[in-house]
TORGUMI-212671 format. One line per 4 residues: their letters; for each residue y, x, z of N, C-alpha, C. Coordinates in steps of 0.001 Angstrom, whole numbers, plus 500000, padded with zeros to 6 digits. Atoms other than C-alpha are relative to their C-alpha. Example, Ala and Ser with C-alpha at 12.3 -4.5 7.8 and 13.67 -1.06 7.14 Angstrom:
BEGIN
AS) 498810:500890:500000:495500:512300:507800:501200:500900:500000  498810:499180:499940:498940:513670:507140:501090:499230:500730
END
This chain:
BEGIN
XXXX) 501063:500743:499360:505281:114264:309795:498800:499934:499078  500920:500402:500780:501951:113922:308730:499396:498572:499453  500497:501499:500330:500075:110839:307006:499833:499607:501022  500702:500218:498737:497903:110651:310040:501550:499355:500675
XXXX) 498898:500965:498818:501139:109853:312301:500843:499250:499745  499796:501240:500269:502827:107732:310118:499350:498615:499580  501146:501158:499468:499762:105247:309852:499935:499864:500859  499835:500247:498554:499654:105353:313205:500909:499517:500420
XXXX) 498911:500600:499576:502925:104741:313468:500126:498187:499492  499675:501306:500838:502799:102023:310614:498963:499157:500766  501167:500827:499338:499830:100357:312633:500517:499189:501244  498898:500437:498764:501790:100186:315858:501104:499088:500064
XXXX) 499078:500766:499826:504607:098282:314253:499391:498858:499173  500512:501404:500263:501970:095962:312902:500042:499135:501014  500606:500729:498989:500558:095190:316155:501136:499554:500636  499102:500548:499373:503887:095172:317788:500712:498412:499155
XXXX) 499210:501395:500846:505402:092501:314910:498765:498957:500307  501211:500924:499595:501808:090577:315350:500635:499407:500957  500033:500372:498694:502390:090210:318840:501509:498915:500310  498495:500658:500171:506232:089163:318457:499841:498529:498948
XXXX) 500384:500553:501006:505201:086815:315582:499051:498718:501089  500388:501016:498963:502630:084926:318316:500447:499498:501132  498741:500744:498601:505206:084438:321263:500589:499400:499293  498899:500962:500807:507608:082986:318823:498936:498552:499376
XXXX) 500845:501207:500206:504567:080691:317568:499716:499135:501207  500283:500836:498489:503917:079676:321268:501304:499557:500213  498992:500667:499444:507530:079421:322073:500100:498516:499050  499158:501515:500660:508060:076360:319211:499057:499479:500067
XXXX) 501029:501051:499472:504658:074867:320200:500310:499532:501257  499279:501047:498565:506471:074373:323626:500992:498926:499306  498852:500632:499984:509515:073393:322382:499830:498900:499054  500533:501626:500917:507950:070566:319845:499344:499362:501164
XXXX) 500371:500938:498523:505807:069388:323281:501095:499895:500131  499407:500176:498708:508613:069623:325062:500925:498602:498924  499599:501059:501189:510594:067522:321955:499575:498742:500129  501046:501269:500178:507984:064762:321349:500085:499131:501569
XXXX) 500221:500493:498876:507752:064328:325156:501791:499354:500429  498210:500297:499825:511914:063925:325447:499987:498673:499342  499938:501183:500901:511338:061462:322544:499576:498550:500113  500745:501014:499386:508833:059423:324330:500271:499124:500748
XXXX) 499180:500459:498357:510795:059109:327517:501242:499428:499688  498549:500987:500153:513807:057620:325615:499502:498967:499238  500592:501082:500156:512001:055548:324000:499391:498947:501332  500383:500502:498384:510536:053822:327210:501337:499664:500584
XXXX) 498787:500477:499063:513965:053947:328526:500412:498647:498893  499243:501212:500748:515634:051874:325462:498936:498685:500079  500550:500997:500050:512571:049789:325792:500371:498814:501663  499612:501075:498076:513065:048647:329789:501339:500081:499971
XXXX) 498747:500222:500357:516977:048521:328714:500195:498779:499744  500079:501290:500751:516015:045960:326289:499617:499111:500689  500369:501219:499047:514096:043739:328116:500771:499830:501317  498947:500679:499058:516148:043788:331432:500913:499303:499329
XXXX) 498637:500602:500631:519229:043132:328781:499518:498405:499598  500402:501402:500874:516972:040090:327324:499843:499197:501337  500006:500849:498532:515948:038823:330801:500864:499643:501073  499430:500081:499301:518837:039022:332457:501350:499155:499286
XXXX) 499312:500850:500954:521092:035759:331847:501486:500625:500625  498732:499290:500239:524726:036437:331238:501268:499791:501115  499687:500432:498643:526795:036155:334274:501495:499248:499676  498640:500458:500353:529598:033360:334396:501311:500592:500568
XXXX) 498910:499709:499804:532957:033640:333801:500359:499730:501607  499514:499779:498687:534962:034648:337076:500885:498375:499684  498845:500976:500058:537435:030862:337856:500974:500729:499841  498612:499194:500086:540945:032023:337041:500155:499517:501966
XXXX) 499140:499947:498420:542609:032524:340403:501169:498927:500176  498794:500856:499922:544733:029904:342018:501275:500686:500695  498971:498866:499509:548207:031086:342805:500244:498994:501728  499642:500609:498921:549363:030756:346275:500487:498982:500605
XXXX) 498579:501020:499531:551140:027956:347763:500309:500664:501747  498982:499656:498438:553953:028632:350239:499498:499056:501001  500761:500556:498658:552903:028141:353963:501641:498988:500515  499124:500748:499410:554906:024967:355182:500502:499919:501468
XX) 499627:499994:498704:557058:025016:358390:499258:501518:500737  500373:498890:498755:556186:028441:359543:501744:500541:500369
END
């Protein structure tokens, strides 16, 4: 091969690694949005958790159960 077509060549697998190199930069700029935003939304949840749990008073004990009494004269 000549110089000429391996510069050419070597150029080509710049641009191609470039290009591979900026999808992979976009993909983990989603996936940190997408992160941060997951992070947000559980936060918010544990927060309206909390406060229903604080506002909501504690419900009384059930009475114990009385036991049957036998039915007379049946």
């Amino acid at each position: 091969m000549s110089f000429w077509t391996d510069a050419l060549r070597a150029l080509q697998q710049v641009a191609l690694l470039q290009h591979k190199v900026d999808q992979a930069l976009t993909t983990a700029e989603e996936a940190r949005r997408h992160s941060i935003e997951t992070r947000e939304r559980v936060i918010r949840l544990e927060t309206l958790i909390d406060i229903a749990m604080k506002r909501q008073p504690a419900a009384p004990p059930a009475p114990p159960a009385l036991p049957e009494s036998p039915q007379a004269g049946s």
